[in-house]
SEFIDREN-151269 format. One line per field, with one value per residue: x, y, z of N, C-alpha, C in turn. Coordinates in Angstrom, 3 decimals, always signed. Layout:
REM residues N
n.xx: (X, ...)
n.yy: (Y, ...)
n.zz: (Z, ...)
ca.xx: (X, ...)
ca.yy: (Y, ...)
ca.zz: (Z, ...)
c.xx: (X, ...)
c.yy: (Y, ...)
c.zz: (Z, ...)
REM end
This chain:
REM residues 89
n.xx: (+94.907, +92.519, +91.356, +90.923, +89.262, +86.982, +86.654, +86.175, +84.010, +81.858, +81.548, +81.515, +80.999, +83.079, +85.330, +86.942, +88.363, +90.318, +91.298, +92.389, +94.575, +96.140, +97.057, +98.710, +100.897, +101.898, +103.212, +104.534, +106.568, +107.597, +108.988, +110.870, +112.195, +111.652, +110.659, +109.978, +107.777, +105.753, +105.283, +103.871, +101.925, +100.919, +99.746, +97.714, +95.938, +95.053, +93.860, +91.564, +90.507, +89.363, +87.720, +85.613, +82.274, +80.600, +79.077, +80.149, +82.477, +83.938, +84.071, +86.434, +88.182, +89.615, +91.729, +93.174, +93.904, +95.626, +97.559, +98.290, +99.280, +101.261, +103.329, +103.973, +105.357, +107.774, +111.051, +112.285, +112.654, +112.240, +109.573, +107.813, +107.774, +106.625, +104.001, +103.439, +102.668, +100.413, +98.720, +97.880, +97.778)
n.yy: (+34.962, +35.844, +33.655, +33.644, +35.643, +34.894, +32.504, +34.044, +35.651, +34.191, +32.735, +34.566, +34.398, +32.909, +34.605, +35.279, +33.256, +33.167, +35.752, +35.361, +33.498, +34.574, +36.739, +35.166, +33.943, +35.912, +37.275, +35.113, +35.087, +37.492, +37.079, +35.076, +36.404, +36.623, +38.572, +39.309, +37.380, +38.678, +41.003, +40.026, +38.773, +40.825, +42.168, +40.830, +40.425, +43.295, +43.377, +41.692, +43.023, +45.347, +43.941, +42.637, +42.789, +45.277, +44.608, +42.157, +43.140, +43.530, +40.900, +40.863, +42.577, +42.583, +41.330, +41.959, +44.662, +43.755, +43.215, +44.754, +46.573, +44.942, +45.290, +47.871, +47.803, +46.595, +45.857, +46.492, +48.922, +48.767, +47.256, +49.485, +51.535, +49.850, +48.938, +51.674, +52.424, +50.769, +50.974, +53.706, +54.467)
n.zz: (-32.502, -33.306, -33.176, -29.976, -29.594, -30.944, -29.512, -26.399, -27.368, -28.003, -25.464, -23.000, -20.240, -19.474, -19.281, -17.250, -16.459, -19.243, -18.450, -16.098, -16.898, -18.694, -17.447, -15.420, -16.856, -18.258, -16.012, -15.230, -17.590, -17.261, -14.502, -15.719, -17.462, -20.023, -22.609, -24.892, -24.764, -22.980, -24.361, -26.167, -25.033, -23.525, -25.588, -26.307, -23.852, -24.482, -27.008, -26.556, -24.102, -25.535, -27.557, -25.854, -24.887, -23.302, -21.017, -20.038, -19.269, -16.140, -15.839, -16.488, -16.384, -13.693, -13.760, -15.782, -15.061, -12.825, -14.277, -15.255, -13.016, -12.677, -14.810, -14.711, -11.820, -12.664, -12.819, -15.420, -17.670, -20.180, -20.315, -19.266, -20.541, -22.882, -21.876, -21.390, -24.279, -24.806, -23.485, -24.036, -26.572)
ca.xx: (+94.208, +90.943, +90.271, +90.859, +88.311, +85.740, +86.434, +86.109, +82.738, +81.089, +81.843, +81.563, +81.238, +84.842, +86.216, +87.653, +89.606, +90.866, +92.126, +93.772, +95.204, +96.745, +97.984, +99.170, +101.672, +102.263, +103.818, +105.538, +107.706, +108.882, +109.844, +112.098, +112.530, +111.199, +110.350, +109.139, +106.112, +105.504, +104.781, +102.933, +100.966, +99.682, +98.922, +96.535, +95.518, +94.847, +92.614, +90.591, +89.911, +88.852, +86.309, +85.080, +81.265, +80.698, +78.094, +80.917, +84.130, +83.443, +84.820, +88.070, +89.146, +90.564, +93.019, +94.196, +94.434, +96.694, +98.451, +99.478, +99.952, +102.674, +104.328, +104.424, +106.014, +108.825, +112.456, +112.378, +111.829, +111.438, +108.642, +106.829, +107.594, +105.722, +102.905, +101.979, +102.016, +99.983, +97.576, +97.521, +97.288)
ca.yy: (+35.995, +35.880, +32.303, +33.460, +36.488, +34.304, +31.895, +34.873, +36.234, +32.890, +32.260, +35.771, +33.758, +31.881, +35.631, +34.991, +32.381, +33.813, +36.798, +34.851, +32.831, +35.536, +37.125, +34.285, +33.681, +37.223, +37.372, +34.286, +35.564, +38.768, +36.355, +34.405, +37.465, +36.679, +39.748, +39.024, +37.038, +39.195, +42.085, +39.069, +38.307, +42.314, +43.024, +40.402, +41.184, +44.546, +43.488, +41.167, +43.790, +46.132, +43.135, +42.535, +43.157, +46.053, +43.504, +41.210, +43.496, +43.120, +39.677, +40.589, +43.820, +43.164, +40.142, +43.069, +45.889, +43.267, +42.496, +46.422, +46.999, +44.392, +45.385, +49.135, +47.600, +45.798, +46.885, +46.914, +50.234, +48.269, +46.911, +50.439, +52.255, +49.129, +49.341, +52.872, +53.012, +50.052, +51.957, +55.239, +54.600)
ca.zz: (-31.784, -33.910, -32.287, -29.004, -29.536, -31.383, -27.753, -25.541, -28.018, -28.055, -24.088, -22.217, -18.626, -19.401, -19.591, -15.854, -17.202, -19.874, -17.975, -15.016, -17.414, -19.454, -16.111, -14.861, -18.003, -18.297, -14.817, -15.192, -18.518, -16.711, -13.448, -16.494, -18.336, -21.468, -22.409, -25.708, -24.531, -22.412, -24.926, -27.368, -24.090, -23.061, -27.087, -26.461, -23.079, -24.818, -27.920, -25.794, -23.695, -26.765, -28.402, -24.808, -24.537, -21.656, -20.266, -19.357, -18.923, -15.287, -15.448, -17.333, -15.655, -12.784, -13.959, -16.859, -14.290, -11.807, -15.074, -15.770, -12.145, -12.354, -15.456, -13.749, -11.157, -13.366, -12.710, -16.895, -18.391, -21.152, -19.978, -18.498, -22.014, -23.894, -21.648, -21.905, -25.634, -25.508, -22.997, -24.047, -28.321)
c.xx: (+92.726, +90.441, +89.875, +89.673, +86.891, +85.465, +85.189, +83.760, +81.447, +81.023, +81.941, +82.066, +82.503, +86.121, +87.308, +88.979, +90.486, +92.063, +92.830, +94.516, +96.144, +98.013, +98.857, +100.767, +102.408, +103.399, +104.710, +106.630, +107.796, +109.336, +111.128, +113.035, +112.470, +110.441, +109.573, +107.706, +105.618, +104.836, +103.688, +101.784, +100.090, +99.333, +97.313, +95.606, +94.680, +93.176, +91.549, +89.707, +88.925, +87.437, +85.629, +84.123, +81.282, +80.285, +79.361, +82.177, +84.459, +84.491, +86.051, +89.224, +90.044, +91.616, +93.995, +94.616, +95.392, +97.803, +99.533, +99.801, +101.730, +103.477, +104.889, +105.517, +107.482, +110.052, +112.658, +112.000, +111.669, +109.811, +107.393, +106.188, +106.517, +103.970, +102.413, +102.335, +101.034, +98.392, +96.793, +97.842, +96.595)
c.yy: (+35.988, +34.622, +32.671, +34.555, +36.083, +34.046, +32.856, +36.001, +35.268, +32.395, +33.195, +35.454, +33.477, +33.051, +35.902, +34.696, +32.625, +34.676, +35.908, +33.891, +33.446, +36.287, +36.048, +34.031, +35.001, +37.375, +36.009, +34.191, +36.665, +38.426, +35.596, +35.696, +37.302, +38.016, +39.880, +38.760, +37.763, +40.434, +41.002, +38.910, +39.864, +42.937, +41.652, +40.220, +42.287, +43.981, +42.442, +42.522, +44.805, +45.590, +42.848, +43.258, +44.133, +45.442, +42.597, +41.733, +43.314, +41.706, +39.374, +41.618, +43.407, +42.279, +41.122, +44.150, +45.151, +43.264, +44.264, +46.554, +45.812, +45.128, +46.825, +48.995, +46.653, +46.988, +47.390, +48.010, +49.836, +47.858, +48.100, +51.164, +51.222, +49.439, +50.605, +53.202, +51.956, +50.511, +53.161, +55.235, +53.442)
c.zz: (-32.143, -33.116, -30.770, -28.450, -29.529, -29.874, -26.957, -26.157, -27.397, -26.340, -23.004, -20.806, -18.404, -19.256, -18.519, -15.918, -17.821, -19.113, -16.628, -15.523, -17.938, -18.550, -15.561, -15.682, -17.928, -17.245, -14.704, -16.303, -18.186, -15.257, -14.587, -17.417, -19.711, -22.062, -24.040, -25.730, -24.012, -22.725, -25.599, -25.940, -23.577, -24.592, -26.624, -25.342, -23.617, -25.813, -27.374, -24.988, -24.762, -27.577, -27.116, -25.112, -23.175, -20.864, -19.019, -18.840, -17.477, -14.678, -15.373, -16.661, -14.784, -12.953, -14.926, -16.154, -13.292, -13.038, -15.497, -14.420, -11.972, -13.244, -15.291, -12.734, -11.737, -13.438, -14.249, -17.229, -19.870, -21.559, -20.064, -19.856, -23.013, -23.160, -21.814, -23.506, -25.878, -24.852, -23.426, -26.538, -28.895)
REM end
């Protein structure tokens, strides 16, 4: 996680990437139902967002806001309950 912050520090522009990459993964372990990665993949969704410069958040938002509107939309209430404690503390 620290490398992928430094990355994301050191590379603001690449923050695109990042986030449709993240989404991308994200949404493809709750199509398999891995549900594991899936939490390991929105904690770090999360603290990206958190070390994100305001300058650049811009770039990162809207791949992390598609990424909660999916897991909202997940038949899992496993899923809904992880996201909002990971939102809302």
């Amino acid at each position: 996680m620290e490398k992928l912050i430094y990355y994301a520090a050191t590379s603001p522009e690449k923050l695109d990437r990042i986030g449709e990459y993240l989404n991308h993964r994200i949404e493809r372990y709750l199509y398999r139902s891995r549900f594991g990665f899936v939490k390991i993949g929105m904690e770090a969704m999360d603290q990206l967002l958190k070390a994100c410069p305001s300058q650049w958040l811009n770039l990162y938002i809207e791949y992390y806001l598609k990424t909660v509107q999916r897991l909202l939309e997940s038949p899992e209430p496993e899923m809904q309950t992880r996201l909002s404690k990971i939102l809302f503390f």
